[in-house]
N, C-alpha and C positions, 0 to 999 in steps of 0.2 A: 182751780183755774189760776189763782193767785199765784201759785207754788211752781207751774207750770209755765207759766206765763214769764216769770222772772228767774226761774232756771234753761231756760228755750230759747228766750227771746232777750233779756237782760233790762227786761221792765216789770218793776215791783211795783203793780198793781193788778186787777182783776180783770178778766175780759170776756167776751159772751163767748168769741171764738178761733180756735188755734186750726191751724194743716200744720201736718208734719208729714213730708214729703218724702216717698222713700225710693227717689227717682238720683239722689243724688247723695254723691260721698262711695266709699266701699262697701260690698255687698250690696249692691241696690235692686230692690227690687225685679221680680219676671216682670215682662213685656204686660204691657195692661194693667198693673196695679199702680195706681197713682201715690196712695199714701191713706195717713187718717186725718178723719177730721173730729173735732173733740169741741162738743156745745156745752157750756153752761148752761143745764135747765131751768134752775136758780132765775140766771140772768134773763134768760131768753121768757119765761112768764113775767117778770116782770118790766122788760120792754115789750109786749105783748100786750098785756095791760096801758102802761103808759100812750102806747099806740094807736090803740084801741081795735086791735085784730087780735085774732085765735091765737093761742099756746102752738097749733100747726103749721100757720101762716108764720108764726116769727123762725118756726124751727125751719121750713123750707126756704127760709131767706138765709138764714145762718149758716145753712146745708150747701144752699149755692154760692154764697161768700167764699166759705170755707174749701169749695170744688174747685170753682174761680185760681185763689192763690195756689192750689196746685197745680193750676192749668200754665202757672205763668204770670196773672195779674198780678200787680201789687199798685196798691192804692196807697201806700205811702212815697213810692218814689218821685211821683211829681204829680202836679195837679191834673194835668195832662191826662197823665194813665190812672190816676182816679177815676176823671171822668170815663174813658174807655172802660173802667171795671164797673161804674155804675151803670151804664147803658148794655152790657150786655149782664150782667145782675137783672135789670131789669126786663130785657126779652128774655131770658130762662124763666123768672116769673110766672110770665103773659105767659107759658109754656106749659109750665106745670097750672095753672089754676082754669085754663082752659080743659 
């Protein structure tokens, strides 16, 4: 994820979770395929742990994270759409654990 992370993104460090969007650029993807999403397992039990929820629960937050910035979000652009990215992060949640 290190390797990825700072070949992809141009930050040399580790991260739980990348999208890579294959909606945009040449050859882009058929209609309906958003992109991939690439979890650090590694990462994700050990935020899990610190958390103190399941290896499942952290991978379905990572899962929606990582769906999120395909959809569009980004939670680095300004505080603003942070927030926007956390509150519907968190109705998918409520969604999936219902």
């Amino acid at each position: 994820m290190h390797e990825l992370n700072r070949s992809w993104r141009g930050k040399n460090r580790p991260t739980d979770v990348l999208a890579f969007s294959q909606r945009e650029g040449a050859g882009a993807a058929p209609v309906g395929l958003l992109g991939d999403v690439v979890i650090s397992v590694d990462t994700a039990r050990r935020q899990a742990s610190d958390l103190g929820h399941s290896l499942a629960a952290e991978g379905d937050r990572l899962l929606v994270h990582g769906l999120l910035h395909l959809l569009g979000y980004d939670h680095e652009r300004s505080a603003p759409e942070a927030r926007r990215m956390q509150r519907k992060e968190r109705a998918l949640l409520r969604i999936l654990e219902a």
